[in-house]
N, C-alpha and C positions, 0 to 999 in steps of 0.2 A: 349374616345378621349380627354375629358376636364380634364379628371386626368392627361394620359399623360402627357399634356402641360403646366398641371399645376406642376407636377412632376419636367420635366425641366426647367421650372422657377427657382423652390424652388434651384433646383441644382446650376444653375448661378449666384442667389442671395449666397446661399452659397460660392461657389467659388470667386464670387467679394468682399465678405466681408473679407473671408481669405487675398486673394491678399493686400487689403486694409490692413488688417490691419498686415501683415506682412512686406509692405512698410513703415506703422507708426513704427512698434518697430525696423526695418532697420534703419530709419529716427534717428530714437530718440538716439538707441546706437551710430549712426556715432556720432551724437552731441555731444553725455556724452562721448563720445573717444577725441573729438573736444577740449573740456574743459576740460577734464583732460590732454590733451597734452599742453594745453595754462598753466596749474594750477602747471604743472613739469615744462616749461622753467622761471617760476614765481618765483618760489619755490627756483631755482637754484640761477637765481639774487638774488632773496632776502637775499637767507642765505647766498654767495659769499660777498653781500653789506654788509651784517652784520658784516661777519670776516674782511673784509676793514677796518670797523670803529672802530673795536674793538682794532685794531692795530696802532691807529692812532697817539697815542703817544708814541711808540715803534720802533725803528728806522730799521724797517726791509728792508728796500733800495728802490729806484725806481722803481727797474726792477720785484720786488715785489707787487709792487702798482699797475704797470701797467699790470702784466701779471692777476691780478684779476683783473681788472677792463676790460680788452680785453675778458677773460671770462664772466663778466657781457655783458658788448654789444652781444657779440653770442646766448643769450638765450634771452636776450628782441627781439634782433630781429627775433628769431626764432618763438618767441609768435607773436611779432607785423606781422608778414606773417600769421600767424592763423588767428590771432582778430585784422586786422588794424583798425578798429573802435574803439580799445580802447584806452582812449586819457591818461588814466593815462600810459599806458603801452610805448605811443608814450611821453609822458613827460619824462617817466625817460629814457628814451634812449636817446632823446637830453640831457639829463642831463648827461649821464656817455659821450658823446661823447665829452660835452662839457671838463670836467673833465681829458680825456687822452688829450688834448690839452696841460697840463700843470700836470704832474705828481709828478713834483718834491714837496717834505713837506720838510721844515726847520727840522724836526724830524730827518729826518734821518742823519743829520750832527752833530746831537748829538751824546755823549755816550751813550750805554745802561743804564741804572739806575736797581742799585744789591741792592733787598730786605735784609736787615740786616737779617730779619726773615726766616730762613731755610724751612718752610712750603711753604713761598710768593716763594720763590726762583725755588725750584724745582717746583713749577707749571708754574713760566713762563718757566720753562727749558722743561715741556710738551707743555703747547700752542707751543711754538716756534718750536718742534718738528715736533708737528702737523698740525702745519704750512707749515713745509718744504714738507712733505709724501702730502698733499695737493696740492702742488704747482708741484709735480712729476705727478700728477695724467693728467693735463693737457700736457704731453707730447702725450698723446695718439689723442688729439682734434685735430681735422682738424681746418684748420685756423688762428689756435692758432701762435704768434709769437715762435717758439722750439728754437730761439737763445738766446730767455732773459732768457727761464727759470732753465737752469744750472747756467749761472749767479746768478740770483736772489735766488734759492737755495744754493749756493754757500757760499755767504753773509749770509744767514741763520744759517747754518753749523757752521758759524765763528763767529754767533751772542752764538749760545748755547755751541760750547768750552769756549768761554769766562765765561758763567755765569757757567759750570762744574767748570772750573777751578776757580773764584771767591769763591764758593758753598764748593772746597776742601781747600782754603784760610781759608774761617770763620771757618771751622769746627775744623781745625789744632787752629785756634785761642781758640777757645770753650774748646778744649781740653786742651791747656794750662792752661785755667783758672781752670778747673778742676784736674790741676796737671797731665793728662795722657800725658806724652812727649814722649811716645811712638808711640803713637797714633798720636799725634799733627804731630811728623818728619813722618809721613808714608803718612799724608795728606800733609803736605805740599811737600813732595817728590812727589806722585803722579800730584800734580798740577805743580812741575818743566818739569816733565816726558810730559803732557801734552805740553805745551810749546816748548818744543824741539821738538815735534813733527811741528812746523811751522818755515821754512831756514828762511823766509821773515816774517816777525811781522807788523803790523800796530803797531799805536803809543798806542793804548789802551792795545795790549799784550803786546806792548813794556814798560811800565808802570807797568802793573801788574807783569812783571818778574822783574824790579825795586825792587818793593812793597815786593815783596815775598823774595828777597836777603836782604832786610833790615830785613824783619821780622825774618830770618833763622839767623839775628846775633847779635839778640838784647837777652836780658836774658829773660829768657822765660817772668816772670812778664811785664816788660815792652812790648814784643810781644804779651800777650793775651789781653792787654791795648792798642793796639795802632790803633788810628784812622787811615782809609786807604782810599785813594778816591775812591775805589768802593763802599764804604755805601752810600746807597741814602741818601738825608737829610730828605728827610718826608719818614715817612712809608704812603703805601699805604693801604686801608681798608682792613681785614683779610678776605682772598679769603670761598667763599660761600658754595663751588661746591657739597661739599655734600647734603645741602641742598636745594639748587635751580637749580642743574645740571652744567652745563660749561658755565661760565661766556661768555668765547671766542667764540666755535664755536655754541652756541646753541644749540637747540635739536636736538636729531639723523637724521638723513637725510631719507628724506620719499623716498626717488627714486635713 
C-alpha cells in the first residue's frame, strides 16, 4: 500500500514538474518573441532614421522627409505599446514627433549638386533610385499618409532624370575631349530626347536645356572645355561602397 502511494506521488511530482516547467519555456519564448518584436520595430526606425540623415543634404523634398519620418513614429510607437518602459524608445519618439512639427530643410530649395566624377554621379543616381522603390513600399502601410507619397516620389523621379540627363551632358563632353563626335552628338541627343520628354520644365531643366543648346553650338574644343552650372564646386569624398557596403541605406535589412 505504501508503494502505491508512494508511486502516486512520484507520478504528480512528475507531472507538476513537467507542467512547471513547460509554463517556463511557454513564459520565456513569449518573452524572446516579445523582444524580438520590440528589436524589428527598433530596427525599422533606426535604419528609416539613418536613410533620413543620410539625405540630409540632398534636396529630395518635404513630402519626402515627412513620409519617412511618419514611418519612423509608426514603429517606435509600435515598440513603445510593447516596452512602454523603455525611456530611450519614449525619447525618440517625442523626438521624431517633435521633428514632423516642422519638416521643411532649407536643402530642399536648393539645386541638386552634379558629381563632375562619373563614378560619384551614377551612385547618387542609385541611392536616389533606391530611395524612390523605398518610399513606394509604404504605400502598402496602414496609417501611412498614401497622398504625399506619389508626390514625394514624384519629385524623386525628377531628382534622378535630372542627374541622367546631366550624367549624359558630361559624357558627350568627355567625348569631345577624346575627339569621339560621334559619340559626344548620341549623348548629347539622348539628353535633349530626355528633356522633351517634360511639356512643363522647372527652372533647373529649364537651364540644363539652355546649357546643352549652347553646348550643341560651340566647336566641339570649346564644348568639351566648357564650364556648366551643374558641376558641383567641391568634389565630394570618392564614394566607399565596395569597401564598406552602402554609404546610404546601410546594411541589408534584417526583417
Amino acid at each position: 500500500m505504501n508503494s502505491f502511494f508512494t508511486i502516486v506521488v512520484i507520478i504528480i511530482v512528475l507531472v507538476a514538474s513537467v507542467g512547471a516547467l513547460t509554463f517556463i519555456q511557454k513564459r520565456e519564448q513569449a518573452k524572446a518573441l516579445l523582444l524580438q518584436q520590440i528589436a524589428k520595430y527598433r530596427f525599422r526606425a533606426n535604419e528609416t532614421n539613418s536613410i533620413l540623415d543620410n539625405f540630409a543634404n540632398i534636396p529630395i523634398g518635404e513630402e519626402a522627409r515627412k513620409v519617412l519620418l511618419q514611418y519612423i513614429k509608426l514603429n517606435l510607437a509600435a515598440a513603445k505599446r510593447l516596452a512602454p518602459a523603455d525611456q530611450a524608445i519614449s525619447n525618440h519618439l517625442n523626438h521624431v514627433e517633435q521633428q514632423l512639427k516642422s519638416t521643411a530643410s532649407p536643402v530642399d530649395k536648393q539645386k541638386l549638386n552634379i558629381p563632375r566624377d562619373g563614378k560619384q554621379l551614377n551612385l547618387l543616381i542609385q541611392h536616389l533610385s533606391r530611395l524612390g522603390k523605398y518610399l513606394l513600399k509604404f504605400r502598402t502601410v496602414r496609417s501611412m499618409n498614401s497622398n504625399l507619397i506619389p508626390v514625394a516620389t514624384n519629385k524623386i523621379m525628377l531628382l534622378i532624370s535630372e542627374a541622367k540627363i546631366c550624367a549624359y551632358i558630361q559624357q558627350g563632353q568627355r567625348s569631345l575631349a577624346e575627339h569621339n563626335y560621334v559619340s559626344a552628338q548620341r549623348h548629347f541627343q539622348i539628353g535633349q530626347q530626355m528633356l522633351d520628354k517634360f511639356p512643363k520644365k522647372n527652372s533647373r531643366l529649364t537651364a540644363l536645356e539652355s546649357e546643352l543648346k549652347e553646348l550643341v553650338n560651340l566647336t566641339p574644343s570649346e564644348a568639351a572645355h566648357k564650364n556648366l552650372s551643374l558641376d558641383m564646386e567641391d568634389q565630394a569624398e570618392p564614394a566607399q561602397e565596395e569597401q564598406d557596403g552602402d554609404s546610404i541605406f546601410g546594411p541589408k535589412k534584417k526583417w
